[in-house]
C-alpha positions in Angstrom: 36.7 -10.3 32.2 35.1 -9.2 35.4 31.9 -10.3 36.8 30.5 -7.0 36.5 32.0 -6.6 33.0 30.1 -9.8 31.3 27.0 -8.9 33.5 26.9 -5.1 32.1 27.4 -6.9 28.5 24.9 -9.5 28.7 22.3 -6.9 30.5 23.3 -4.1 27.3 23.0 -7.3 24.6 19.5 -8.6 26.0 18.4 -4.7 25.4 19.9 -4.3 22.4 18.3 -7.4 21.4 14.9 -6.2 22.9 14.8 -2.7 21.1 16.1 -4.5 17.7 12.5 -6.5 17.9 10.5 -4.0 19.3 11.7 -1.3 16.8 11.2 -3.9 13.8 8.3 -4.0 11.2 5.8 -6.2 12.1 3.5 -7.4 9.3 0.9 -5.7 7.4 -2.3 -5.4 8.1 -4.0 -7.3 5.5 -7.4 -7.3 5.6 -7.6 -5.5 9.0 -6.6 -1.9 8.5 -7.0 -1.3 4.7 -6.7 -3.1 1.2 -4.7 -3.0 -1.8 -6.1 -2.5 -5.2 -6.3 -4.7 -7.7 -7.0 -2.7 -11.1 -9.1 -4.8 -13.7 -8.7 -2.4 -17.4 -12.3 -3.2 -18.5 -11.9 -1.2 -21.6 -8.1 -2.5 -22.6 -7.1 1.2 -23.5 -5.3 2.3 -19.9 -1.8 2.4 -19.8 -1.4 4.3 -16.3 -3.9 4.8 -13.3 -3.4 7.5 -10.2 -4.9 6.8 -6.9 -6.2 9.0 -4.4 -7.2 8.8 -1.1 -7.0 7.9 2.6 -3.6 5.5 3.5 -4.6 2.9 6.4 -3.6 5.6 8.7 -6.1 7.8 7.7 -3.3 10.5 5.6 -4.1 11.6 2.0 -1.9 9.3 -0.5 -1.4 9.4 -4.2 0.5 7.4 -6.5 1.0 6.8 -10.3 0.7 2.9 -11.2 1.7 1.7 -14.8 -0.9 -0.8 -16.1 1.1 -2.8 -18.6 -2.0 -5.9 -18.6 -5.8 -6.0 -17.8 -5.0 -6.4 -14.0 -2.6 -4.9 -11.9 -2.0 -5.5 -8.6 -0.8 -2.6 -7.2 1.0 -4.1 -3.5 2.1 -2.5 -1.1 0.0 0.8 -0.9 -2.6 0.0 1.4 -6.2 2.3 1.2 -8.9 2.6 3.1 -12.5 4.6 2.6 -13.5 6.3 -0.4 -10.8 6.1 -3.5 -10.6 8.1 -6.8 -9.0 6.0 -9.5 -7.8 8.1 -12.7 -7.7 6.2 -15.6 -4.7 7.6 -18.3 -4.1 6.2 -22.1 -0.8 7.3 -21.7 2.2 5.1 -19.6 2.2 8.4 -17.7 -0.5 10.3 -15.0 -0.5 13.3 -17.6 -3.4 15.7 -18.2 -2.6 15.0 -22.1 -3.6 11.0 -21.7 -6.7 11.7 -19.5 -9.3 9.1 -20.5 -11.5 8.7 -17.1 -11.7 8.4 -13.6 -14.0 6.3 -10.8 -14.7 6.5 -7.4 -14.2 3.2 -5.6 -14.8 2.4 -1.8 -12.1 0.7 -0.2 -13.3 -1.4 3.0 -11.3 -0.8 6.4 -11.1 -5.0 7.3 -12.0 -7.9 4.7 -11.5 -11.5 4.4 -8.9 -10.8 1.9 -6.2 -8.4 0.7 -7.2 -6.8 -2.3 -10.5 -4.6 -3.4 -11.0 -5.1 -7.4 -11.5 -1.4 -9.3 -12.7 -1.5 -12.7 -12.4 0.7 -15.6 
């Protein structure tokens, strides 16, 4: 192999190698840029919860959790500002197993990872 040859290679390897870290996920943002919830089931009657609100960049996000114990962590959904919990009897978000809802306030940067909602 040419001098050129192994210079182009190492030169296209090094970048290769350079866009592989650059383009990686970093860590989350714990406690920096949003929380997750932890969901404490105060009443012992909710099956599933919905959660709705800002993401930690700042876009609308919902999602149905199944709460098969008193406390759920729900990981890697990270919120931040004002969230509405809906609280379901059912192991489904359905209208038919409404049983309650709460607003909860979700801090941007904490010492920890997880903001406690209770039912």
């Amino acid at each position: 192999m040419s001098l050129r040859k192994k210079v182009a290679t190492t030169v296209g390897a090094s970048a290769l190698a350079l866009v592989g870290v650059l383009g990686s996920a970093g860590p989350s943002s714990a406690a920096s840029n949003g929380q997750q919830i932890h969901f404490h089931d105060s009443s012992g009657a909710v099956y599933a919860i919905r959660i709705q609100g800002p993401n930690q960049n700042g876009d609308v996000a919902s999602g149905c959790f199944s709460t098969p114990g008193r406390d759920t962590w729900v990981g890697g959904w990270w919120w931040k500002g004002e969230v509405t919990v809906t609280f379901y009897k059912g192991s489904s978000c359905s209208f038919a197993t409404y049983y309650g809802e709460t607003n909860a306030w979700v801090p941007a940067s904490q010492s920890g990872d997880w903001t406690s909602v209770y039912s």
